[in-house]
C-alpha positions as CSV (number, residue, x, y, z in Angstrom):
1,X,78.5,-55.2,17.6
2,X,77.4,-51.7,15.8
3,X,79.5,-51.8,12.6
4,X,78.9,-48.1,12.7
5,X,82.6,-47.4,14.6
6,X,86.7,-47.0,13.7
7,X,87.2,-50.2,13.3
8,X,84.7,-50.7,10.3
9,X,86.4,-47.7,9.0
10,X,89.6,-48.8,9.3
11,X,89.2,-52.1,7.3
12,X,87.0,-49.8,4.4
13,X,90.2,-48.1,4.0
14,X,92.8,-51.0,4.1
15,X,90.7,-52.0,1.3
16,X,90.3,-48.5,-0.7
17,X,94.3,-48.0,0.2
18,X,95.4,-51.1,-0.9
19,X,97.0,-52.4,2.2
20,X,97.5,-51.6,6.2
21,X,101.0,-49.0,5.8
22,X,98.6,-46.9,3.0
23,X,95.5,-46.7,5.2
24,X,97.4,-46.0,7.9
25,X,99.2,-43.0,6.3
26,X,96.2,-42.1,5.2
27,X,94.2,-42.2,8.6
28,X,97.5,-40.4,10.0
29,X,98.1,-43.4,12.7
30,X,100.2,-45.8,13.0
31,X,100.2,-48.8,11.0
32,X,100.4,-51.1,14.4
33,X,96.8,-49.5,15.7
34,X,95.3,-49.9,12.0
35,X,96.0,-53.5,12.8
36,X,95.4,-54.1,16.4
37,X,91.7,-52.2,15.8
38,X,91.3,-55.0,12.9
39,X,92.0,-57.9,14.8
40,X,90.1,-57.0,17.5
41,X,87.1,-56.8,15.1
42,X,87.9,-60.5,13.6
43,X,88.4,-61.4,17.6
44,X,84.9,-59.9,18.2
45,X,83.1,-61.8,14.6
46,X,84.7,-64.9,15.1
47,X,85.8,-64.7,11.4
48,X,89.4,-63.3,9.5
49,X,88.6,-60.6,7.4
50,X,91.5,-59.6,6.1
51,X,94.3,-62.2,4.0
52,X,97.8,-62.4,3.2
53,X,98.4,-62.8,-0.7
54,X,102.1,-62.6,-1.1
55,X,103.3,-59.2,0.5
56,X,100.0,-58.1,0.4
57,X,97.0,-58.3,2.5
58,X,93.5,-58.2,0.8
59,X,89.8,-58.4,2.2
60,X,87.9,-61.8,2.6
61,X,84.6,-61.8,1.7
62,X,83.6,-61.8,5.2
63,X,85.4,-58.7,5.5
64,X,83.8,-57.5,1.9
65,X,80.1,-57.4,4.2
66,X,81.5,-55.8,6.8
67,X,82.3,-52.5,4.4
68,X,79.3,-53.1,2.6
69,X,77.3,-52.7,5.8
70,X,79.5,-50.2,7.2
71,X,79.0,-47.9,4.1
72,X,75.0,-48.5,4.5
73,X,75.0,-47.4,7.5
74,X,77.1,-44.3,7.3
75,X,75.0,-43.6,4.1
76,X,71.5,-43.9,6.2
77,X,73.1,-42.1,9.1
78,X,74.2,-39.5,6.7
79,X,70.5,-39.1,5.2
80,X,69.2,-38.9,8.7
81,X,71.1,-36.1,9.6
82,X,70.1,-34.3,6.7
83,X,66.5,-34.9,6.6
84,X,66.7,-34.0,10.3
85,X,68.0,-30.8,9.8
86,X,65.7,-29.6,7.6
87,X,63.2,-30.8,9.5
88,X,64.0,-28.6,12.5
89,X,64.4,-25.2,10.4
90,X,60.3,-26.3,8.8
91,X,62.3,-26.0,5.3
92,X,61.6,-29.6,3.9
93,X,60.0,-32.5,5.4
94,X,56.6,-34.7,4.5
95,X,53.7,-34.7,6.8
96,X,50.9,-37.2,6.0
97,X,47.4,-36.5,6.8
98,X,44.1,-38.8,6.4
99,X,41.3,-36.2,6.0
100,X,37.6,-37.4,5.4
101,X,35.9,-36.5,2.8
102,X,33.4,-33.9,4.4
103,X,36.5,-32.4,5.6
104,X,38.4,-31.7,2.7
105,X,37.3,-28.4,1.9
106,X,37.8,-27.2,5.6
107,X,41.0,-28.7,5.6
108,X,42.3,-26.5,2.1
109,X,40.8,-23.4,3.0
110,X,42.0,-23.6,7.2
111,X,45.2,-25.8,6.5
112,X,46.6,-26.2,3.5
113,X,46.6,-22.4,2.1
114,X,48.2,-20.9,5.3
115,X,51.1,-23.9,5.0
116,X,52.0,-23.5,0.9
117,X,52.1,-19.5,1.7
118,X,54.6,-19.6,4.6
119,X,55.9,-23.4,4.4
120,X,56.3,-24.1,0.6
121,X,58.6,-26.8,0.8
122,X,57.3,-29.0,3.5
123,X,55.3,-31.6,1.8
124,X,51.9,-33.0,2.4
125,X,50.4,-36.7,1.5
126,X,46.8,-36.5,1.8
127,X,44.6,-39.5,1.8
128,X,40.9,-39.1,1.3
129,X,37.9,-41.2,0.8
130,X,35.9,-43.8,2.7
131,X,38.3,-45.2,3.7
132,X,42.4,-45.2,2.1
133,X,42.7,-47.8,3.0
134,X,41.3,-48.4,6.3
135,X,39.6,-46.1,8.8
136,X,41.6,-42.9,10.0
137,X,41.8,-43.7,13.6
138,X,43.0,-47.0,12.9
139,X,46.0,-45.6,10.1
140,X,47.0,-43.5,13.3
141,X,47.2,-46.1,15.8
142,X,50.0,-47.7,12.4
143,X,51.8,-45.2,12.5
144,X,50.8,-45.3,8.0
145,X,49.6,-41.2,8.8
146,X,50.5,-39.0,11.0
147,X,47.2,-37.7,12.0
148,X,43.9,-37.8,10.8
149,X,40.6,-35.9,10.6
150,X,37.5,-38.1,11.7
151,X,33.7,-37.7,12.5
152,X,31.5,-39.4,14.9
153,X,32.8,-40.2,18.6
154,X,35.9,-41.8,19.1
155,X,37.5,-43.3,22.4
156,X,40.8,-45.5,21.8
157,X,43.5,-45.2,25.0
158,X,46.2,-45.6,22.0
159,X,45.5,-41.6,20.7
160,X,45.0,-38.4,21.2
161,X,42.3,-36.7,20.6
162,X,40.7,-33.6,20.3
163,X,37.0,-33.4,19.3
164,X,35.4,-30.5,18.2
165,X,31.7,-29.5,17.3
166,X,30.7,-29.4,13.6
167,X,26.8,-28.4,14.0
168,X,23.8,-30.2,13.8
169,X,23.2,-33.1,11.4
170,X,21.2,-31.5,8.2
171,X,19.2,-33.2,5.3
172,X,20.8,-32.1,2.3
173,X,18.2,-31.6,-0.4
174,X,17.6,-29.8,-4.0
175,X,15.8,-26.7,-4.4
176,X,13.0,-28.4,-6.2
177,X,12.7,-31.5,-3.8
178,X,9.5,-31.8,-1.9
179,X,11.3,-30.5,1.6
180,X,12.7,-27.8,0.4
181,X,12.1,-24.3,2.1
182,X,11.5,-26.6,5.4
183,X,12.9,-25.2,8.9
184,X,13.2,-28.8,10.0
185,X,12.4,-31.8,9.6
186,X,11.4,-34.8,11.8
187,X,13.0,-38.7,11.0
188,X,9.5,-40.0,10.6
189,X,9.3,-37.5,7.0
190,X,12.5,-38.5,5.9
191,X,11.8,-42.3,5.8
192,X,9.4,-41.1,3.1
193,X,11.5,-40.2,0.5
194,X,14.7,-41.8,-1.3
195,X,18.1,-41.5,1.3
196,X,21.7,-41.8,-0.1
197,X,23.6,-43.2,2.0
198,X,27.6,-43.7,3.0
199,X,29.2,-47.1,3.6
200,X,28.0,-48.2,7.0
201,X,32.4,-48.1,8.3
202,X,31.9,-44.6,7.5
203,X,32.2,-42.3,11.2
204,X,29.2,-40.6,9.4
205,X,27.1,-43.0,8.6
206,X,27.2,-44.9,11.4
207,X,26.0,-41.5,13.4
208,X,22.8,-41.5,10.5
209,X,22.6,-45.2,11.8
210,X,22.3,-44.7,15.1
211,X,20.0,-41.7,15.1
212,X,17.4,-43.7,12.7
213,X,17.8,-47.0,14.5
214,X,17.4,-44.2,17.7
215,X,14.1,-43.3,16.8
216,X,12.5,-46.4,16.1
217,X,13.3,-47.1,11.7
218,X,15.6,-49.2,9.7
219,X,15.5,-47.7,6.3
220,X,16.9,-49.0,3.3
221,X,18.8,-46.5,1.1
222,X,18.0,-46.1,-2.5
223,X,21.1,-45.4,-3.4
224,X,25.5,-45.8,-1.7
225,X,28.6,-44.4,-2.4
226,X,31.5,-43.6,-1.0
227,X,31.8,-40.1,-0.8
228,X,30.6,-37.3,0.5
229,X,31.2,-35.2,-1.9
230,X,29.7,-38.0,-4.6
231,X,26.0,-38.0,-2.1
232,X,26.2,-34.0,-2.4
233,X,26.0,-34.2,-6.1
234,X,23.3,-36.6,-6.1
235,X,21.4,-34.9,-3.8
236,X,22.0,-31.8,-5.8
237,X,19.8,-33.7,-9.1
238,X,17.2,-34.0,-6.6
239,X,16.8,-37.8,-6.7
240,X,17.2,-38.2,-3.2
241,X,18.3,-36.4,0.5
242,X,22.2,-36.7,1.8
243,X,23.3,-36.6,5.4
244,X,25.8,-34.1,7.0
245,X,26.1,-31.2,8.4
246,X,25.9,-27.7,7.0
247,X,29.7,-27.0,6.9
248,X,29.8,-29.7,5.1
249,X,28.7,-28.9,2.4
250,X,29.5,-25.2,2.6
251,X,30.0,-24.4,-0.9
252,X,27.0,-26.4,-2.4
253,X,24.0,-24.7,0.5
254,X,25.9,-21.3,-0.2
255,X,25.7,-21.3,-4.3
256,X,21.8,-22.6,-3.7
257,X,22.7,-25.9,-5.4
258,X,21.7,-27.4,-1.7
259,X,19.5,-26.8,1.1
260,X,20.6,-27.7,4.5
261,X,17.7,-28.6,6.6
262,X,18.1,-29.5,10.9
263,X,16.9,-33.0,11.5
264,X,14.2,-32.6,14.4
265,X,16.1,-35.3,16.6
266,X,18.0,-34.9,20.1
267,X,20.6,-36.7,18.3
268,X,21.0,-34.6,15.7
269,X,21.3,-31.3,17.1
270,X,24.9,-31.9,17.7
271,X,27.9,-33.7,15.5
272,X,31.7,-34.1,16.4
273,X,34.6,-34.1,14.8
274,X,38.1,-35.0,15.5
275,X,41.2,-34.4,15.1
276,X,43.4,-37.8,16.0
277,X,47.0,-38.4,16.6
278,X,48.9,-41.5,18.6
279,X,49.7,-41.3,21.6
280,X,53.1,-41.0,22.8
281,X,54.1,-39.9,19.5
282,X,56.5,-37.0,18.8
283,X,55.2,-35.3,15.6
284,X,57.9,-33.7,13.4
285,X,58.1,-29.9,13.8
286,X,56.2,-29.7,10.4
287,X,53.7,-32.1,11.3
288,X,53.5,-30.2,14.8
289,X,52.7,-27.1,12.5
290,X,49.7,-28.4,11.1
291,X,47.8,-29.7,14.3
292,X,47.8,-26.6,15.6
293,X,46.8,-25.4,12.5
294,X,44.0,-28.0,12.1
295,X,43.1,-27.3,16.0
296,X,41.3,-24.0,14.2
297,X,39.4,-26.2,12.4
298,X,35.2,-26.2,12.4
């Protein structure tokens, strides 16, 4: 039975009337279909819900949960229409995004400042790091965001997917480290000198993985974190060389705090990004918004 009907109604107001003749004045019937509609509802429960007290009827407590969930649901129902609405005219609404750390800045500058100018109310969760709380893909698949920005390849039959290139993989070094002013440099070099590595779940790691376990070397970091924008900073001090690509770390390689240098590698020449949603999944008109926004991303 779906509580969510005339006959729910009808009882909510026998008990906000005071009795059957009230409601029904009130509900403009007569008082005969108040109470067929009632008893059809006790038929259909198995259980009274209303009681004669003198010349007065009053609601059981079986009949007391019945309103109670009828009122939730017209509430909820209520809500839903509202937050529908809004949804459909782009003026309100959340939309929650996963965005990996070497993305962020991409993600502001390509997403976030063309939705607050024309979209101000829609709102935006965004959750960062390596990883909040799991990988991105994997949040997607949950249904926890609604999509997500991830590195490295990605094949999973329950999203969609759209990859995109992000440039070779670079050594990220200081101006005063030894490789500096370099046009490249080969995997054999690097091994030389202290690496700062990601945790090995990271989509970019595990590419930095792969292309040293590719060419033959299992090197132990000197130092971890969880951040890319952490192992940019580092590498910045010049105590050791971070791993990404040039876009990357845009801002650091363009105020000469960093110098991105092409790892002479097959692998390396080319890194992917991409931009994850589930499949089968209708995204809200302001979630819709921002894929195509983020399909502009680089």
């Amino acid at each position: 039975m779906h509580l969510f009907d005339k006959r729910a109604q009808y009882l909510h107001e026998v008990n906000s009337c005071g009795g059957i003749r009230a409601a029904a004045e009130h509900l403009n019937l007569n008082p005969s279909a108040v109470s067929r509609q009632i008893r059809g509802l006790e038929r259909e429960l198995g259980i009274p819900l209303l009681e004669r007290q003198g010349r007065h009827v009053v609601v059981t407590e079986a009949g007391r949960l019945v309103i109670d969930r009828f009122l939730d649901q017209r509430r909820q129902h209520s809500e839903l229409m509202d937050t529908l609405s809004r949804m459909r005219n782009l003026q309100a609404g959340k939309v929650v995004v996963s965005v990996g750390d070497g993305f962020v800045d991409s993600f502001i500058q390509s997403v976030m400042r063309r939705v607050a100018a024309q979209y101000p109310e829609v709102m935006i969760e965004i959750k960062t790091g390596i990883y909040y709380p799991r990988e991105p893909h994997e949040m997607v698949a949950n249904d926890e965001v609604d999509i997500a920005i991830t590195y490295g390849p990605i094949s999973d039959p329950r999203l969609m997917v759209h990859s995109f290139e992000r440039g070779p993989l670079c050594a990220l070094v200081a101006a005063d480290h030894p490789l500096a002013g370099c046009a490249s440099v080969e995997v054999a070099e690097l091994i030389r000198h202290k690496l700062i590595f990601l945790p090995d779940v990271s989509g970019s790691q595990q590419f930095v993985n792969a292309l040293f376990q590719t060419a033959g070397y299992h090197p132990m970091p000197a130092y971890r974190c969880n951040l890319h924008s952490v192992s940019r900073r580092m590498a910045s001090t010049g105590i050791g060389i971070a791993f990404m690509t040039a876009a990357a770390a845009h801002e650091e390689v363009t105020s000469g705090m960093l110098e991105a240098i092409p790892i002479a590698h097959p692998m390396a020449e080319h890194s992917q990004g991409n931009l994850v949603r589930r499949a089968g999944r209708r995204l809200t008109p302001a979630a819709g918004y921002l894929w195509k926004l983020m399909m502009t991303m680089r």
